[in-house]
C-alpha positions as CSV (number, residue, x, y, z in Angstrom):
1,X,5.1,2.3,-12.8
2,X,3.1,4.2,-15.4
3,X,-0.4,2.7,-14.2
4,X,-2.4,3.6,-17.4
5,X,-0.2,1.3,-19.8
6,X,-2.1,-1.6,-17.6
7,X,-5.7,-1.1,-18.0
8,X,-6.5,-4.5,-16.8
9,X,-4.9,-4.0,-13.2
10,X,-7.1,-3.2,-10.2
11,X,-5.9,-0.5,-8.2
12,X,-6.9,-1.2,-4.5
13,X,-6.1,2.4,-2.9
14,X,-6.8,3.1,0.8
15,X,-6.6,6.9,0.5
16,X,-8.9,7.0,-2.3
17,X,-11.0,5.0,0.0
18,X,-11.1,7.4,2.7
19,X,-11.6,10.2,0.5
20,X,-15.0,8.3,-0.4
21,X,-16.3,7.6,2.9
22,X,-15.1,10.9,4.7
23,X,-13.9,14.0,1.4
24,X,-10.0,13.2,3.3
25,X,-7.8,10.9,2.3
26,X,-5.9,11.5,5.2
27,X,-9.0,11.5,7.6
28,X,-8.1,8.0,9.9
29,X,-11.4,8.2,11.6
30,X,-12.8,5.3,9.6
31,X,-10.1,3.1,9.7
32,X,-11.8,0.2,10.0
33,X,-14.0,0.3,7.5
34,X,-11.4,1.1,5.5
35,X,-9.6,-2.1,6.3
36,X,-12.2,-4.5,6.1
37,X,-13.0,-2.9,2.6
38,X,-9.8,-3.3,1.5
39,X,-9.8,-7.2,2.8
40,X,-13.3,-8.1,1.1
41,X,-12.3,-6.3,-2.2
42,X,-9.0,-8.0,-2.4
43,X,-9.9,-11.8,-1.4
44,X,-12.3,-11.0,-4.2
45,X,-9.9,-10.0,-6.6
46,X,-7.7,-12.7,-6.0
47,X,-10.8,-15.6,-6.3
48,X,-11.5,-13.6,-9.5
49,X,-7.5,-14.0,-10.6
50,X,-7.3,-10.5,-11.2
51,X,-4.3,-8.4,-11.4
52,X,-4.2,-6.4,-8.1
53,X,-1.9,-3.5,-6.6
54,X,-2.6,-2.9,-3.4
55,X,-1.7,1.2,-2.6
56,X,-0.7,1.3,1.2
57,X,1.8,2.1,3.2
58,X,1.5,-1.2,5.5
59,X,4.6,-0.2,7.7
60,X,4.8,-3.8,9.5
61,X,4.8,-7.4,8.5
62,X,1.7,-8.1,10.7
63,X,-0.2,-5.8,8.2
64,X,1.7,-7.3,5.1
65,X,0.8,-11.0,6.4
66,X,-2.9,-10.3,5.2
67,X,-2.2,-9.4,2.4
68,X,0.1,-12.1,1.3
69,X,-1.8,-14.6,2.8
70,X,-4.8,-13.6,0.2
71,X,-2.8,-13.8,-2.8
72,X,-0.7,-16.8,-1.7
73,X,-4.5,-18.9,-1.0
74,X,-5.0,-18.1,-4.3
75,X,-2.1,-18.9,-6.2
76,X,-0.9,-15.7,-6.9
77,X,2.8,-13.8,-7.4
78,X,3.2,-11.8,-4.5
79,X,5.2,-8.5,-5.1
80,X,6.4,-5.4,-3.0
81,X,8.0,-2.4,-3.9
82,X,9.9,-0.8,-0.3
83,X,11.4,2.6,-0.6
84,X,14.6,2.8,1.6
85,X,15.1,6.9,1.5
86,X,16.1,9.0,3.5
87,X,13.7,11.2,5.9
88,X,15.0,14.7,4.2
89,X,14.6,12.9,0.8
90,X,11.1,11.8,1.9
91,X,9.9,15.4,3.3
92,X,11.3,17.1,0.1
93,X,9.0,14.9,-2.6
94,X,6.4,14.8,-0.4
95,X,6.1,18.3,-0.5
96,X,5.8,18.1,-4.0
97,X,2.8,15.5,-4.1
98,X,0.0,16.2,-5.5
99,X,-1.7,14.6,-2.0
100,X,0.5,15.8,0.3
101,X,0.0,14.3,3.7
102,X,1.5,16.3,7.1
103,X,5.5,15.8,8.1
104,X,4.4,13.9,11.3
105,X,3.0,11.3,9.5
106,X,5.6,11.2,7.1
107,X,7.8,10.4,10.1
108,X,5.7,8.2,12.0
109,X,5.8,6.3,8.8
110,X,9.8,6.3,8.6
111,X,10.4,5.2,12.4
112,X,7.7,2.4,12.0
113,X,8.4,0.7,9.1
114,X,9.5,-2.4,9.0
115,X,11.9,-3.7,5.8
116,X,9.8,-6.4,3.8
117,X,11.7,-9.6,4.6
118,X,12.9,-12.3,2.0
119,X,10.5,-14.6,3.0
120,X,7.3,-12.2,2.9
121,X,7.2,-12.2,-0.8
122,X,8.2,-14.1,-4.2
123,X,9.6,-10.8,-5.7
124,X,11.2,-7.7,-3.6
125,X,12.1,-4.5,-5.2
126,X,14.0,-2.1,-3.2
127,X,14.2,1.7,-4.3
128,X,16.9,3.5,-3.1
129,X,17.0,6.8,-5.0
């Protein structure tokens, strides 16, 4: 999704968060923070009706359910995009990111996450290549 071509769309980015509030996106210690920002500048977002992408990994549906819950409260078409790759696949373009983050994590991320189920949101996209 070529993000410029929206210039109306609000970006709500977790990494670039932490890069703020600690120079490392991949710095966890501030997690919290992190979270609640995210929350606060979302539920705002969607009160505002404002087009919103929210850029995290959320692995499980108990960290999805936030965020669904804020747009569905305000009326909004909830979307997610899930990438079902493989590990090697996921290792090899990672290491070709611009913000490449550490294999373990990569992994971590694989074994945890959870498939977004039919009834989390309106519209699913899977990507599979």
């Amino acid at each position: 999704l070529p993000i410029s071509r929206y210039p109306d769309l609000k970006v709500i980015s977790m990494d670039d968060r932490r890069k703020e509030l600690t120079g490392d996106a991949n710095d966890q210690s501030k997690n919290n923070e992190v979270f609640s920002w995210q929350q606060r500048t979302l539920n705002k977002a969607m009160e505002n009706r404002e087009n919103v992408i929210v850029d995290a990994t959320n692995t499980t549906r108990k960290l999805r359910k936030m965020l669904w819950e804020a747009g569905r409260r305000n009326g909004a078409l909830c979307s997610a995009i899930y990438f079902d790759i493989p590990l090697a696949t996921l290792h090899e373009r990672n290491k070709a990111r611009e913000k490449c983050v550490p294999d373990h994590v990569v992994e971590r991320f694989y074994h945890t996450m959870q498939s977004v189920a039919p009834y989390e949101a309106d519209l699913i996209q899977i990507v599979d290549k």
